[in-house]
N, C-alpha and C positions, 0 to 999 in steps of 0.2 A: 504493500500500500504506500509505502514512500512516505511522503511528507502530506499525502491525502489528496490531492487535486480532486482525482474521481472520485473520492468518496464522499468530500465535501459537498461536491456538486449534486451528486445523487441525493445524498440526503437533505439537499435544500432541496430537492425535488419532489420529495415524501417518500423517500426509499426507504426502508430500514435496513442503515449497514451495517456490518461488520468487514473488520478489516485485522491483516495482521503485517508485520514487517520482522528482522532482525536487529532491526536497530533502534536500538532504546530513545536515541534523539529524536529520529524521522516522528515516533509514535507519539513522545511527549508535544512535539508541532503540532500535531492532527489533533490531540484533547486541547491542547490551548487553545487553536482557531474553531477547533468545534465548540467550545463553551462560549468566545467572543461572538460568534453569529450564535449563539442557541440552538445547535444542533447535535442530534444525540448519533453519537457514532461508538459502536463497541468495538473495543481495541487491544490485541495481541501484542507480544513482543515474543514470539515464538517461530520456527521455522515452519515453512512447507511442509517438512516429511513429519512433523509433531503435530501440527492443525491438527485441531477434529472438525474433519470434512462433514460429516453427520450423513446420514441415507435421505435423501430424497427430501430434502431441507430448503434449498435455494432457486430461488425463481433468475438470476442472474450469476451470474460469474464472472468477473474482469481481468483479465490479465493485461496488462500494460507494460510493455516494457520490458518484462519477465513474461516467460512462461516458459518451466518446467514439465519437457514431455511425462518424465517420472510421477507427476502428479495426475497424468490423465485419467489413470483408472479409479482414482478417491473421486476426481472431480464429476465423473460420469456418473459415478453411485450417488453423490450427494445432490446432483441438480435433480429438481421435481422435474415429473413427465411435462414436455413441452418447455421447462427452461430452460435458456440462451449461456452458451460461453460466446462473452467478445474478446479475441486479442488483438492488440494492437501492438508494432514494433518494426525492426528497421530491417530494410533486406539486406541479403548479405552483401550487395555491393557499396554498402554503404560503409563497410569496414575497408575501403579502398579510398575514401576520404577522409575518416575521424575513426580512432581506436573504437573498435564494439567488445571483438573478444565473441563474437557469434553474429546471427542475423538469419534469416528464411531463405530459403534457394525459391526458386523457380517454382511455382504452383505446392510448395513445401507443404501448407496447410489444410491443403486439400488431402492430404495422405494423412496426416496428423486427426484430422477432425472428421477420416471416413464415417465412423460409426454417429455421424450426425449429418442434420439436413443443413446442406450449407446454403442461408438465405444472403448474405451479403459476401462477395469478396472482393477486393481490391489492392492493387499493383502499381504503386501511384509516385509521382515526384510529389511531395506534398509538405507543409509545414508542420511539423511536429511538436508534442506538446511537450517533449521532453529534448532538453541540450540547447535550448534556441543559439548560443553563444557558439555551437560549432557550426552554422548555416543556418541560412532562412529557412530552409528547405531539405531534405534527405528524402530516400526510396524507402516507400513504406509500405508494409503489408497489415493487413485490415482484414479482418473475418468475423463472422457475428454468426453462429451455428445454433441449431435448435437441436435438443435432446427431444428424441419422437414419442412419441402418447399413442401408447396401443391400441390398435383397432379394437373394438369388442369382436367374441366370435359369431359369427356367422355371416348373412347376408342381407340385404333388404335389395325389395323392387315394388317400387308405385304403391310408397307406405303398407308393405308385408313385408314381416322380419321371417326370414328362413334360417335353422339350423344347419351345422356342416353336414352334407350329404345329401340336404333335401336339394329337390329341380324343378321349377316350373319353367311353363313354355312362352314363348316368344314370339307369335307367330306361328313357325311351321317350327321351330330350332327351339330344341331344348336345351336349357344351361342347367348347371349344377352347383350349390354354392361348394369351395372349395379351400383349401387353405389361406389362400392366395386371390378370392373374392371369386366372381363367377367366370367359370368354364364354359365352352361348348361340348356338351355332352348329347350330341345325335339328333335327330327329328322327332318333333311329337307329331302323331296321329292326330289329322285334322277331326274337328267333331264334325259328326253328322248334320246336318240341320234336322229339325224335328218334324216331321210331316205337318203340312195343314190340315185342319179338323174343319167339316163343316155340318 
């Protein structure tokens, strides 16, 4: 969490944060400027691999500047079904301008954040919120991913919920609901029409 930028700003936004760092200074900044605006921000001084991530606890996740592949697997258990990890940070040719010590390759967090829907990404020359004093500007990678919200099982068509296995027809073509939503499972027998009666 640093010295708090995002967290600050969230929680002026009605977020309820919590945030952690390694560093006792950065953290004692972010309670000062959270009590000078009147903002409640809960706060660590403990590592990454100590966090208690919790199970399916967090509607967002921020990583800024950091982010710890090693942490992927806490961080996937503890967002709730449908909450977002954003990371933000520099690509790796930006360590060809200003010391990084790391950075993203080439479509990197697309690989990184398979097991999520990746709604936002970008590959930008762009001003960053952190280093202003090394450049206006550096290469930045930006992703914003959602944790998926399981289908319920079965099927529905024209407001009827079908169980796995069940098939109604289509027309002439019968489907099947199946693991994976509806199949084409063969032709249904047209009906009869029903004689006229006079």
């Amino acid at each position: 969490m640093g010295q708090g930028r995002n967290a600050l700003w969230l929680a002026s936004q009605g977020w309820a944060v919590t945030g952690f760092d390694i560093s006792p200074v950065a953290i004692d900044q972010v309670r000062k400027e959270s009590r000078k605006r009147g903002l409640q921000i809960e706060t660590f001084v403990i590592p990454y691999e100590q966090f208690d991530w919790g199970k399916e606890k967090w509607d967002l996740i921020v990583f800024s500047y950091f982010f710890p592949q090693a942490a992927l697997p806490m961080v996937r258990d503890s967002l709730k079904p449908g909450g977002l990890i954003l990371v933000e940070g520099f690509h790796i040719d930006t360590a060809r301008v200003r010391p990084l010590g790391g950075g993203y390759h080439n479509n990197e967090l697309f690989q990184v954040l398979q097991d999520y829907r990746m709604l936002v990404y970008e590959d930008v020359q762009d001003r960053q919120e952190w280093g202003l004093p090394y450049g206006a500007t550096n290469r930045l990678v930006r992703a914003l991913a959602q944790k998926s919200v399981p289908w319920p099982p079965g099927c529905s068509w024209e407001g009827t919920h079908y169980k796995g296995g069940e098939s109604m027809c289509w027309g002439v073509a019968r489907w099947a609901c199946g693991a994976e939503g509806w199949e084409h499972a063969g032709r249904c027998t047209p009906r009869q029409p029903k004689p006229d009666l006079f």
